[in-house]
C-alpha positions as CSV (number, residue, x, y, z in Angstrom):
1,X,0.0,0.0,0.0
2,X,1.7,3.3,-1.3
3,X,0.3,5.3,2.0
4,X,1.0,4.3,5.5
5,X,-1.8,5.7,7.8
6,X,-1.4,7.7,11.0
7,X,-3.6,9.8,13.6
8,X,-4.0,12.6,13.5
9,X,-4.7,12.2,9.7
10,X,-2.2,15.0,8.2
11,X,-3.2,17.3,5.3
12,X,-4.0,16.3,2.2
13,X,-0.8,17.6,0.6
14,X,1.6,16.0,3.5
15,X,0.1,12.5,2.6
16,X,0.1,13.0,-1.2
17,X,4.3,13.8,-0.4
18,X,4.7,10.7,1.8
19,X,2.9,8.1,-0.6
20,X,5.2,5.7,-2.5
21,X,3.5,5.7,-5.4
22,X,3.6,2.4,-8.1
23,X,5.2,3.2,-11.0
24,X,1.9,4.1,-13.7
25,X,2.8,0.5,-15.8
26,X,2.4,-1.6,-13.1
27,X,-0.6,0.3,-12.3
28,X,-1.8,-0.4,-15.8
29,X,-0.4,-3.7,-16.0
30,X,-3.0,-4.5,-12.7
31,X,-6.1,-3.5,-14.8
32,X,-4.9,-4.7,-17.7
33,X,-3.6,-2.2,-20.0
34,X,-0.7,-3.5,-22.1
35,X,2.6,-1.2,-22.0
36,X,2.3,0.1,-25.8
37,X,-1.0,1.3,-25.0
38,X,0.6,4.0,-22.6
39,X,1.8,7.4,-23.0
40,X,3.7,7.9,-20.0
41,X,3.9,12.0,-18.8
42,X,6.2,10.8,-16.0
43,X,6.6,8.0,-13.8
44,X,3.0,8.7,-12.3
45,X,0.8,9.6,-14.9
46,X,0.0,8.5,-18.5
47,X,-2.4,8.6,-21.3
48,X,-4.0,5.2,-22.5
49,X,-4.7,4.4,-26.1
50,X,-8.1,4.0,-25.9
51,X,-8.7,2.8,-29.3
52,X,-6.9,0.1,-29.0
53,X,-8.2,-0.8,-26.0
54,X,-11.5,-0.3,-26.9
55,X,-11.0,-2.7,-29.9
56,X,-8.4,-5.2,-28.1
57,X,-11.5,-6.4,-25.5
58,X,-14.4,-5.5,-27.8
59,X,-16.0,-8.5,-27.1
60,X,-15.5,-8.8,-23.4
61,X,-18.7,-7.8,-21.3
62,X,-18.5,-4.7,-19.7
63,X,-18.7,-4.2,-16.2
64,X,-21.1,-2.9,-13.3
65,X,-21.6,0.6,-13.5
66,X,-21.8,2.7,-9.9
67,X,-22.4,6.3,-10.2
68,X,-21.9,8.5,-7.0
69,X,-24.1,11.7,-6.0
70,X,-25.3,13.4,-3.6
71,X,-27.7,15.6,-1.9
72,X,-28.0,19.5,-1.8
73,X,-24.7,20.4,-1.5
74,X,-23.3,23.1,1.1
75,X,-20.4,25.2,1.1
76,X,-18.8,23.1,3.7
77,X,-18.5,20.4,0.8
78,X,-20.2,16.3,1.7
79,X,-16.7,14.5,0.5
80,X,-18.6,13.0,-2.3
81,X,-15.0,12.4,-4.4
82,X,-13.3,11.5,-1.3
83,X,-16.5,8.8,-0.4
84,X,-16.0,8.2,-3.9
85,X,-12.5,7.2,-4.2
86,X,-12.8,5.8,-1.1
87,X,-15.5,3.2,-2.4
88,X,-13.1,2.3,-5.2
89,X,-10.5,1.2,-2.9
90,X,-12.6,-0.4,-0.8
91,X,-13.6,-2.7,-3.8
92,X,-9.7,-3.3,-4.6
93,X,-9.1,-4.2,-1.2
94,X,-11.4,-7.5,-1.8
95,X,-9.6,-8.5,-4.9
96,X,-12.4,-7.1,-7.6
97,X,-11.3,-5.4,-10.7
98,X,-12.3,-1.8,-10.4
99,X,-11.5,1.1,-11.8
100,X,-12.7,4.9,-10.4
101,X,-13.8,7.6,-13.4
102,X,-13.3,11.3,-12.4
103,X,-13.5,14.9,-14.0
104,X,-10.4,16.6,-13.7
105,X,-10.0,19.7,-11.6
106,X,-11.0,23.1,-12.7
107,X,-7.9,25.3,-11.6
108,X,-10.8,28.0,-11.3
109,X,-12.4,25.8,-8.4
110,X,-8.5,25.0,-7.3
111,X,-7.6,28.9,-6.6
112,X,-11.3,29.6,-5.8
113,X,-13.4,28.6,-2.7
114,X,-13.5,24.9,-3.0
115,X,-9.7,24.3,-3.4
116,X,-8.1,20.8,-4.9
117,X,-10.8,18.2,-6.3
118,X,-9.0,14.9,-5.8
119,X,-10.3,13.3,-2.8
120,X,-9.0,13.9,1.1
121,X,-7.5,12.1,3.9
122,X,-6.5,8.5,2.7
123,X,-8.7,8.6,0.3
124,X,-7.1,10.4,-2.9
125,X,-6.1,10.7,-6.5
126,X,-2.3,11.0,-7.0
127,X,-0.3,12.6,-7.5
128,X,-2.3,15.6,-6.6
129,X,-0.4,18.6,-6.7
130,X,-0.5,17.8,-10.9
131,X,-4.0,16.6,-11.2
132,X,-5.2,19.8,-9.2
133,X,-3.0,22.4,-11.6
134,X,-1.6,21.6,-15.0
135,X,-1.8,17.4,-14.6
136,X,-1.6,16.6,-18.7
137,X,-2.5,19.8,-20.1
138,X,-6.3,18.5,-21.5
139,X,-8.0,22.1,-20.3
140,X,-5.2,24.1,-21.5
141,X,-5.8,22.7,-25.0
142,X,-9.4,23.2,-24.8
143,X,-8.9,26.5,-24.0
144,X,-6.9,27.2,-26.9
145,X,-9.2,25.4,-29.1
146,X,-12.5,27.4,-28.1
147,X,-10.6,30.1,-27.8
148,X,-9.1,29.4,-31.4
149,X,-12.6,29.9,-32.4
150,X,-13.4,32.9,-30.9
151,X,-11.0,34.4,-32.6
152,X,-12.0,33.1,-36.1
153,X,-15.4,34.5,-35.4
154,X,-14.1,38.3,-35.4
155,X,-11.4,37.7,-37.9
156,X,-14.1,36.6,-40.2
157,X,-16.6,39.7,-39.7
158,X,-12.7,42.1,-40.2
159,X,-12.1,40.8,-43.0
160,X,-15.5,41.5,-44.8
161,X,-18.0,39.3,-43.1
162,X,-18.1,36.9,-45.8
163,X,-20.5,34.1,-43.8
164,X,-23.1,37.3,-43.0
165,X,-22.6,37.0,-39.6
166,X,-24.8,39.4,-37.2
167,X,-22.7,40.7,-34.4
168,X,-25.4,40.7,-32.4
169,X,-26.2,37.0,-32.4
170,X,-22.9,35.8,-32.0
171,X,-22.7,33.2,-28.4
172,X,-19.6,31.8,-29.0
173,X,-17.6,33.2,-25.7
174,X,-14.1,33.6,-25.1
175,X,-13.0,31.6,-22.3
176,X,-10.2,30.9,-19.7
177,X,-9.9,28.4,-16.9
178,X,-9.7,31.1,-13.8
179,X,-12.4,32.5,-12.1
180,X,-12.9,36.2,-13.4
181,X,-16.0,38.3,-13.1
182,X,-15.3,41.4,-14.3
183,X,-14.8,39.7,-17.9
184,X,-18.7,38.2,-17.9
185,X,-19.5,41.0,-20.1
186,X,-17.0,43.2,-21.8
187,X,-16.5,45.2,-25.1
188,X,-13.8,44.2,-27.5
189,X,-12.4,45.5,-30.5
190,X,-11.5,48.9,-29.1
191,X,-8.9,51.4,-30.2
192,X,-9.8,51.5,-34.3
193,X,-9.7,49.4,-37.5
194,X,-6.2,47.2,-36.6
195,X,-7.9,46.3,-33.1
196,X,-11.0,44.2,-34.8
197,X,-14.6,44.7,-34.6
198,X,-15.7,46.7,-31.6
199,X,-18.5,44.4,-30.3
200,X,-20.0,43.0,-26.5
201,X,-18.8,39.4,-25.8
202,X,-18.7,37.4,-22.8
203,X,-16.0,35.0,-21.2
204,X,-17.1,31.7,-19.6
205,X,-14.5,29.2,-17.7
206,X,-13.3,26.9,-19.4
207,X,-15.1,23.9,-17.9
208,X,-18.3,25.6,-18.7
209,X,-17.7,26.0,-22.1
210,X,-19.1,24.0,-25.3
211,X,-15.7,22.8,-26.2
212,X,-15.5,21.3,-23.0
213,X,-18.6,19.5,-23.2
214,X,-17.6,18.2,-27.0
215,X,-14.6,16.9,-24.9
216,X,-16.0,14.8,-22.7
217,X,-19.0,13.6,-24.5
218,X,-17.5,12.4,-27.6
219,X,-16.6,8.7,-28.3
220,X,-13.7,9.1,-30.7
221,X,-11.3,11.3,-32.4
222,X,-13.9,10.8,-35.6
223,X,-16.8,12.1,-33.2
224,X,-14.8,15.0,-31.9
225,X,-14.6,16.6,-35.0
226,X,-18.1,15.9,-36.1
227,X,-18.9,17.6,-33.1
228,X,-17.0,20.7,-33.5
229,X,-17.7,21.0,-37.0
230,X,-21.4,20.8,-36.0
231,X,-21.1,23.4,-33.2
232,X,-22.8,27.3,-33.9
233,X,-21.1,29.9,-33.3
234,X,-23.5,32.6,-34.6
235,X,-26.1,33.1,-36.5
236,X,-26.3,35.0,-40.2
237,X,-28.8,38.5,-40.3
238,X,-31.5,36.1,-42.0
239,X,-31.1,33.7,-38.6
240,X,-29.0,31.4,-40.5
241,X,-27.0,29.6,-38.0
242,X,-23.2,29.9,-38.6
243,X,-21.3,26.5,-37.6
244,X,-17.7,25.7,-36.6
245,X,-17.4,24.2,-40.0
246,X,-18.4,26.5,-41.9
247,X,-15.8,29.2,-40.3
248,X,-13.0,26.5,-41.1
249,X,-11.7,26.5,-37.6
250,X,-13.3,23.1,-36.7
251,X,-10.4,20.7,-38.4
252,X,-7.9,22.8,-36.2
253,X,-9.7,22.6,-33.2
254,X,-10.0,18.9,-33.6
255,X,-5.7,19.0,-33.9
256,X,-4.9,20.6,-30.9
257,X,-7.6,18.3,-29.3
258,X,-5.7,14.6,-30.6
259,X,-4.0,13.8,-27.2
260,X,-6.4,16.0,-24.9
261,X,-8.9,13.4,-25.9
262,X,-6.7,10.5,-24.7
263,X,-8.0,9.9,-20.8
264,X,-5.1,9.7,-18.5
265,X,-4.5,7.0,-15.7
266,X,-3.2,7.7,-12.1
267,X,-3.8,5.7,-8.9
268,X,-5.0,6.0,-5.5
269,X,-3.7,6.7,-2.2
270,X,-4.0,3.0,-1.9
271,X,-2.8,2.5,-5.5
272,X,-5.7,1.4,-7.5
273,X,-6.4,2.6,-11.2
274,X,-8.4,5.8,-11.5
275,X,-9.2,7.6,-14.6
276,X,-9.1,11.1,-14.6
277,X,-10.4,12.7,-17.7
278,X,-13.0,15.3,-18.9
279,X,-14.3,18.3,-16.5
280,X,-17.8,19.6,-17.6
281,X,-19.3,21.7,-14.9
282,X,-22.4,20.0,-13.6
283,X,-24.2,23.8,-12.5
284,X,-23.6,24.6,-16.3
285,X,-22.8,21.5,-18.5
286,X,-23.7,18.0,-18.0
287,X,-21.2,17.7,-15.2
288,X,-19.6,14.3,-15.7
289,X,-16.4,12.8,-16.4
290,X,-15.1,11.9,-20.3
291,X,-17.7,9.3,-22.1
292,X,-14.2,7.6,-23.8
293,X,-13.0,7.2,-20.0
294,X,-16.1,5.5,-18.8
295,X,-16.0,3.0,-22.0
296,X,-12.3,2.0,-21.3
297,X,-13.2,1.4,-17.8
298,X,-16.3,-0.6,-18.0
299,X,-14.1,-2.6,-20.8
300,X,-11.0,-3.0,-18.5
301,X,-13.2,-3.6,-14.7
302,X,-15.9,-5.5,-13.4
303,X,-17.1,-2.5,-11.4
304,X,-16.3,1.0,-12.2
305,X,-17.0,3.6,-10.2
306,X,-18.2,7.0,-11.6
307,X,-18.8,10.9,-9.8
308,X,-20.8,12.9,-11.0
309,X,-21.4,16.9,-9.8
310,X,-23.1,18.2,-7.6
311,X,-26.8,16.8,-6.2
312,X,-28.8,14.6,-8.2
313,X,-30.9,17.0,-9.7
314,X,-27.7,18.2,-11.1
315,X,-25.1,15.5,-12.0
316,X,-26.7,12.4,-11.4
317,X,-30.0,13.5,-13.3
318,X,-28.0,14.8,-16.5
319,X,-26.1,11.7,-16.6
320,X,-29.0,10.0,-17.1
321,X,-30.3,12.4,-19.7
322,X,-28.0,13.6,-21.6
323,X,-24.8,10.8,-21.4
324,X,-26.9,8.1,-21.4
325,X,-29.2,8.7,-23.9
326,X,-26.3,9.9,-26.2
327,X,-24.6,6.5,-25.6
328,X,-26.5,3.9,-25.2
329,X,-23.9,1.0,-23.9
330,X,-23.6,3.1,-21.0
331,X,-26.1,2.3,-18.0
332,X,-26.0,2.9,-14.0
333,X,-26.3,-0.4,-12.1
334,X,-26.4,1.6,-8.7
335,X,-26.0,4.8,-7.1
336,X,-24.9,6.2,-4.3
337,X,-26.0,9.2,-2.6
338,X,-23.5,10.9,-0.5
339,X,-24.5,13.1,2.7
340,X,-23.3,14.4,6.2
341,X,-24.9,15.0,9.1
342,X,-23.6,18.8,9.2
343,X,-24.8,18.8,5.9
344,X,-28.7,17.8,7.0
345,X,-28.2,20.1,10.2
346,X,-28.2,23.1,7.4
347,X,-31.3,21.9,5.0
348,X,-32.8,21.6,8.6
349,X,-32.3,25.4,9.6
350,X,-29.7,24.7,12.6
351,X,-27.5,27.0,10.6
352,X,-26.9,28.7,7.1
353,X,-23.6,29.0,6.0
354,X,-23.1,31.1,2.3
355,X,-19.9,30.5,0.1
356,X,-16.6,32.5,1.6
357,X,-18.3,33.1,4.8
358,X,-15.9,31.3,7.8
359,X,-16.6,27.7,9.2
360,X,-15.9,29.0,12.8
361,X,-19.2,31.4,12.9
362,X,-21.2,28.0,12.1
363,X,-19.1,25.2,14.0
364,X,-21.1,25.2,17.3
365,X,-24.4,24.8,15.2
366,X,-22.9,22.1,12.7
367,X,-21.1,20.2,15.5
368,X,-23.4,20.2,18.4
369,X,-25.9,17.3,18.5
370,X,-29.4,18.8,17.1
371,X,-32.0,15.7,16.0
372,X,-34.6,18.2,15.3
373,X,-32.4,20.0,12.6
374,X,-31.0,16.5,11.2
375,X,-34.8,14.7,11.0
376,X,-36.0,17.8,9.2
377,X,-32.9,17.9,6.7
378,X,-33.7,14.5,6.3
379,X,-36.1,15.5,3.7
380,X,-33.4,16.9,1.4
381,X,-32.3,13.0,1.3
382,X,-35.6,11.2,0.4
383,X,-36.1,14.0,-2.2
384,X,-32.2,12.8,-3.8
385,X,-33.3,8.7,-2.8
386,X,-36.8,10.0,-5.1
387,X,-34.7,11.3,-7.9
388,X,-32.5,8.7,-8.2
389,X,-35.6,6.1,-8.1
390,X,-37.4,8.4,-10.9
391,X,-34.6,6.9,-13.2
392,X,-35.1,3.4,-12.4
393,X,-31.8,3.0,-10.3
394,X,-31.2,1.8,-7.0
395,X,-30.0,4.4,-4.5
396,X,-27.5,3.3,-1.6
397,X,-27.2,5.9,1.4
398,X,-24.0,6.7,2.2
399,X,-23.5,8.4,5.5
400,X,-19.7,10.3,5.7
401,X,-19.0,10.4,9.0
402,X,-17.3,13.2,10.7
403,X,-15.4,12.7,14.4
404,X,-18.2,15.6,16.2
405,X,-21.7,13.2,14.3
406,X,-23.0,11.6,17.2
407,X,-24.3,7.8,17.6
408,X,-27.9,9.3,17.9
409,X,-28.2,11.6,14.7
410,X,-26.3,8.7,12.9
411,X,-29.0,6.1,13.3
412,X,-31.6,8.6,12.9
413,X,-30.3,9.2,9.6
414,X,-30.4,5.8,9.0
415,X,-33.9,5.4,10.1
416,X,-35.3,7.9,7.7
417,X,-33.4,6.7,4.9
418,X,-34.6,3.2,4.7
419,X,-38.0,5.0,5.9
420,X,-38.1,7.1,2.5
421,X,-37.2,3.8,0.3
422,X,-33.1,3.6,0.3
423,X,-31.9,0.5,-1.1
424,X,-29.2,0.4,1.7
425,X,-27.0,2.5,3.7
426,X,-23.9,2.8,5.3
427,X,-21.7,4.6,7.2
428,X,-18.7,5.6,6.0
429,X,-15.2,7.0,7.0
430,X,-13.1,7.2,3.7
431,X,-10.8,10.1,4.7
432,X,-9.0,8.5,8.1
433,X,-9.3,4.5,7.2
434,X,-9.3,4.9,3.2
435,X,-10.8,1.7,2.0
436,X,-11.2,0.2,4.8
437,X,-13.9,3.2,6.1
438,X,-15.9,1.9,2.6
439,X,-16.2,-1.9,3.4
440,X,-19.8,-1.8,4.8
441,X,-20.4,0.3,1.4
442,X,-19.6,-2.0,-1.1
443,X,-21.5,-5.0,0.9
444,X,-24.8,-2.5,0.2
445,X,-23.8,-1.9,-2.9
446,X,-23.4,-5.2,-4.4
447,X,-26.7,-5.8,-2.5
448,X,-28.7,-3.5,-4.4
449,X,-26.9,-4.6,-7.6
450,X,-29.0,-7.8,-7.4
451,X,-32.2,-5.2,-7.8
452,X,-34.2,-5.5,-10.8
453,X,-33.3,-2.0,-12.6
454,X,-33.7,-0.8,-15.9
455,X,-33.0,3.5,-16.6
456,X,-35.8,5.3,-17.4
457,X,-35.3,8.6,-19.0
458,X,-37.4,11.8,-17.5
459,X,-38.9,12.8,-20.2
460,X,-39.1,12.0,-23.7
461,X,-36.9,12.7,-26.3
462,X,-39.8,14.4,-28.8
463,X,-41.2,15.9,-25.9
464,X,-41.5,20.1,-26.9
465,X,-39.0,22.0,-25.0
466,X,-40.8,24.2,-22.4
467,X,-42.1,20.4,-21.8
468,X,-39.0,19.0,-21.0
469,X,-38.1,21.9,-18.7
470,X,-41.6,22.1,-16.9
471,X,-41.2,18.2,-16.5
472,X,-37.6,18.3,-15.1
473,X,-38.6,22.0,-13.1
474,X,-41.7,20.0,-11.4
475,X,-40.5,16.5,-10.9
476,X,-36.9,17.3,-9.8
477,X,-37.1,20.9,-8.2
478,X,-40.2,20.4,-6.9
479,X,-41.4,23.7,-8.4
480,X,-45.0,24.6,-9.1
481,X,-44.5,26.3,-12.4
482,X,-42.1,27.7,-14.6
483,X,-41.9,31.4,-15.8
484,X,-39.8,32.4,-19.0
485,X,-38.4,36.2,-20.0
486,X,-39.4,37.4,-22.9
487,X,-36.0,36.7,-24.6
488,X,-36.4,32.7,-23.4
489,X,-39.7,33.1,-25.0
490,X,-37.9,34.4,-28.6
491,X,-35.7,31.9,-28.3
492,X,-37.7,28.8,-27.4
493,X,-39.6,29.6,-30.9
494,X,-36.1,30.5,-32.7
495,X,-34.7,26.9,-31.8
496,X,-38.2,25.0,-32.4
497,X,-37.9,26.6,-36.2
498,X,-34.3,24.9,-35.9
499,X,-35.0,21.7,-35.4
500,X,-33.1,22.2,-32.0
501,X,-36.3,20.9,-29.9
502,X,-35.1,17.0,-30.7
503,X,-32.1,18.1,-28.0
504,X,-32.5,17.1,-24.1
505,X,-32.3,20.0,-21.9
506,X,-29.4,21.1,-19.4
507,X,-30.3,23.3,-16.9
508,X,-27.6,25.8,-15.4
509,X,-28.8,26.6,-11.9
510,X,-27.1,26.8,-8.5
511,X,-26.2,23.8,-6.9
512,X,-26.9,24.9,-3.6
513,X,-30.2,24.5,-3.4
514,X,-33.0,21.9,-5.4
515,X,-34.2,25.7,-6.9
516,X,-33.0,28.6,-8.6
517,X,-31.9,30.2,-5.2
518,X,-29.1,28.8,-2.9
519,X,-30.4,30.8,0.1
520,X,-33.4,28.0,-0.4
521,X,-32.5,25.1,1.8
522,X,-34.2,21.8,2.6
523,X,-37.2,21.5,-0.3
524,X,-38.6,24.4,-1.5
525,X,-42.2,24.2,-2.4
526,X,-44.8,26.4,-3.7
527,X,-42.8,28.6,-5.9
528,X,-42.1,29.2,-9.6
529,X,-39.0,28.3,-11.2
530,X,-37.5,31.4,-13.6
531,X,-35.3,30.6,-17.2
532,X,-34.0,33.8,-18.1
533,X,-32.4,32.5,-21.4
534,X,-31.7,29.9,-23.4
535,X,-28.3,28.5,-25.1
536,X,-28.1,26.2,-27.7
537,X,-24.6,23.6,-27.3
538,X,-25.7,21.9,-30.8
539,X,-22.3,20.3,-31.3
540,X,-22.7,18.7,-28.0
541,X,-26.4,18.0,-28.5
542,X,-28.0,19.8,-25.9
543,X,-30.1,23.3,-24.8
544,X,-29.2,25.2,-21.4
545,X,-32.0,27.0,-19.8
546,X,-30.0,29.9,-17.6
547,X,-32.1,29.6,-14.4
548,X,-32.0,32.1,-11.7
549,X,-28.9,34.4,-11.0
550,X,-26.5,31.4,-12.5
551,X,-23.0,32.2,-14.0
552,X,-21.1,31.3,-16.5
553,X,-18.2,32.9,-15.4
554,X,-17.5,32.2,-11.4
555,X,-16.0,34.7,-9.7
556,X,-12.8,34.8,-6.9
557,X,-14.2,35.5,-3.2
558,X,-13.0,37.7,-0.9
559,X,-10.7,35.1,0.7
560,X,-9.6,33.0,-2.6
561,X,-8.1,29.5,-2.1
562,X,-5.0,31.0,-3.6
563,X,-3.8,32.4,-0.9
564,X,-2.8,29.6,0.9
565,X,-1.1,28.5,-2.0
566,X,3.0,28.4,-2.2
567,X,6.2,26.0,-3.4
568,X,8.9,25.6,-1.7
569,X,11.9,26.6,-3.8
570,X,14.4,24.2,-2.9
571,X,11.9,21.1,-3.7
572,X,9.2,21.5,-6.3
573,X,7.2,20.8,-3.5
574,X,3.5,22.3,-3.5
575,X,2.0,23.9,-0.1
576,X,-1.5,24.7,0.7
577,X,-3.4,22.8,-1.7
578,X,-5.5,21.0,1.2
């Protein structure tokens, strides 16, 4: 085992530094990757050549499929990755063949107010100091590839407008992987002639971005650049959209995309396979890792174990949707819901905490025992255990346990799980015992695995799109109707003449809350959900309803992750990232 365990568990980066990590072939050589199907970026880290892996077991049966989630998130974060990681080595510990799937890190979230995204405690992706900055480079080239675009798009209207664009239409943003508010809206173009076409554009993150999504949802180098070349960029003055292809920017977008589309294979703290590929925002874009990941897992594993963002309503729910119904091999077997009895003490009013604000002016409320708070929060998870049934999948309770979680407020949790239909739960301590905090986990698991199942899609595919919204703002959010600005209105009717109502819907809305506001806790009812516009991602085959206050550009709080962040000359070495 690469990491030897001690109490007090040190930080996150202090274990990462004392792991003796396997060499990244003998990781692969343990699932069963062959050594000329690696791209080694180091001794830790390499990409895998999924096509011929893909082809090399074509006709072996793929494996059981686990998808991790969670309820309502809060700012003090559930551990859903580290529960998640922490499942996967719990499953290697018994000798089964699994592999963990996982979104890289954002280096927006990184330097913002959630800091690294690889796990905690014994239960982490390494080596994370590279996964949580520049790892293999895979959003830097995405970046350059949207961006690549961008820039095509103003080039072309310079240089005569020869493709008729309109200005006005164009929702193709620039992007960059940093939080940064002041550029969600901003003129370009400036100073004269030489400068370009003075104009109003936007920047989104990176993550967030349609390129991104491409990225993770397509199946191949061949589906990439059908993708991109399908992707609008604009739209002519007649409303003729304007695609990627038509610009002739899509065949060099697919180039600088060739190895970014490779997933790339690291290992635990305990030194099992994980592959870390793909990083879709789930409050914006679908919010899962790469589609080419999860096939070279469920190929290579008998259980692989996948994260998606955020709640159910968000991750889990577009998984479903959108990943699933775009490929069709891919199917959940189980999932597991993630919460924390701080978490519960919140939806149940013993305490609201806001993003930035500090732990310390909420501790005595999140860590004193309070059954009232935790049985009413407990409605937060039988809405997530009713989500996750909606989709004809069993749900598994997982309860991450935290030292201050009493005996009491742990089996009461229990008790209204299993009271509101759970298919199991467990209690679970990933970050001090790694794997061996997960064991009672994968027992439930494999449990509800023997469950008759079959996914079942929310709504249906020709369904018109303010049905698909009203049907995912009533049945998930629990709203009572939806209301639409006058500009969702125009463009509702702008895509249906499109042809763009065949696409399932996204929604971009907070995560913090099952509505549009995160100040709403618990389950909000009696209220009316608001989409203020409407994006079409037609290269990625979806429409996002903007809901609510929802950004696509995040922006740094007043005490930014960053600061803690330092490297120590003389090593390399990394400080402050967890």
């Amino acid at each position: 085992m690469p990491v030897k365990k001690s109490w007090p568990v040190p930080s996150d980066i202090e274990i990462a530094y004392k792991a003796e990590l396997y060499p990244i072939k003998k990781v692969a050589e343990h699932i069963g990757i062959l050594e000329e199907e690696l791209d080694s970026h180091g001794k830790y880290i390499a990409k895998v050549d999924y096509k011929s892996i893909l082809n090399r077991l074509n006709n072996r049966p793929r494996g059981k499929l686990i998808i991790v989630t969670a309820i309502t998130p809060t700012p003090l974060g559930e551990g859903k990755t580290t529960v998640s990681i922490g499942l996967g080595q719990a499953f290697h510990e018994r000798g089964l063949k699994v592999i963990n799937t996982l979104r890289e890190p954002s280096k927006g979230v990184t330097f913002g107010v959630k800091g690294g995204a690889t796990g905690g405690g014994y239960s982490q992706v390494l080596p994370m100091d590279r996964i949580n900055l520049n790892f293999t480079g895979d959003i830097s080239a995405v970046e350059i590839a949207h961006n690549l675009c961008a820039a095509a798009i103003d080039a072309s209207i310079l240089h005569g407008n020869p493709l008729s664009i309109d200005p006005l239409s164009i929702e193709w943003p620039y992007c960059m992987d940093v939080e940064a508010r002041a550029l969600r809206r901003a003129v370009i173009g400036l100073g004269g002639r030489s400068n370009g076409y003075p104009r109003e554009t936007r920047w989104s993150i990176t993550v967030a971005t349609e390129t991104a999504a491409i990225h993770a949802l397509a199946t191949g180098l061949e589906d990439l650049r059908k993708r991109l070349g399908k992707a609008v960029v604009a739209y002519t003055y007649s409303g003729k959209p304007v695609t990627c292809e038509e610009l002739g920017v899509a065949g060099a977008m697919a180039a600088l995309l060739v190895e970014a589309i490779k997933p790339n294979l690291v290992q635990s703290t305990e030194g099992h396979a994980v592959l870390v590929h793909g990083f879709p925002f789930a409050n914006i874009a679908h919010g899962t890792n790469s589609i080419i990941a999860d096939l070279v897992a469920l190929k290579l594993a008998d259980y692989v174990i996948c994260e998606t963002g955020f709640g159910s309503e968000c991750g889990f729910s577009k998984f479903c949707d959108i990943v699933c119904r775009q490929s069709p091999e891919i199917r959940p077997d189980c999932a597991v819901i993630v919460c924390t009895i701080r978490a519960l003490k919140e939806h149940g009013g013993a305490f609201l905490l806001r993003p930035g604000m500090p732990y310390r002016k909420v501790k005595r409320a999140a860590e004193t025992e309070n059954l009232q708070a935790v049985e009413k929060g407990c409605e937060n998870l039988a809405r997530h255990i009713e989500i996750v049934h909606k989709y004809g999948i069993p749900a598994v309770v997982a309860i991450n346990r935290f030292i201050t979680d009493t005996d009491s407020e742990i089996r009461l949790v229990c008790e209204k799980a299993i009271e509101a239909g759970a298919d199991g739960v467990a209690v679970v301590d990933p970050w001090s015992k790694g794997g061996e905090g997960c064991q009672e986990l994968v027992d439930k698991v494999l449990e509800a695995m023997k469950k008759p199942r079959e996914l079942k899609f929310l709504y249906p595919a020709e369904a018109p799109i303010k049905e698909k919204i009203e049907t995912i703002a009533t049945e998930l959010y629990g709203a009572e109707d939806v209301k639409y600005s006058p500009e969702a209105e125009e463009k509702i009717e702008f895509y249906n003449s499109l042809g763009y109502d065949r696409f399932p819907v996204n929604m971009a809305k907070t995560p913090l809350s099952l509505s549009h506001d995160p100040l709403w806790k618990n389950v909000p009812k009696n209220y009316t959900f608001p989409v203020n516009d409407i994006l079409a991602f037609v290269g990625a085959g979806f429409l996002i309803p903007i809901c609510g206050e929802i950004q696509l550009m995040p922006g740094l709080p007043r005490k930014p992750a960053f600061l803690r962040i330092d490297v120590e000359t003389e090593t390399g070495r990394i400080r402050g990232l967890f």
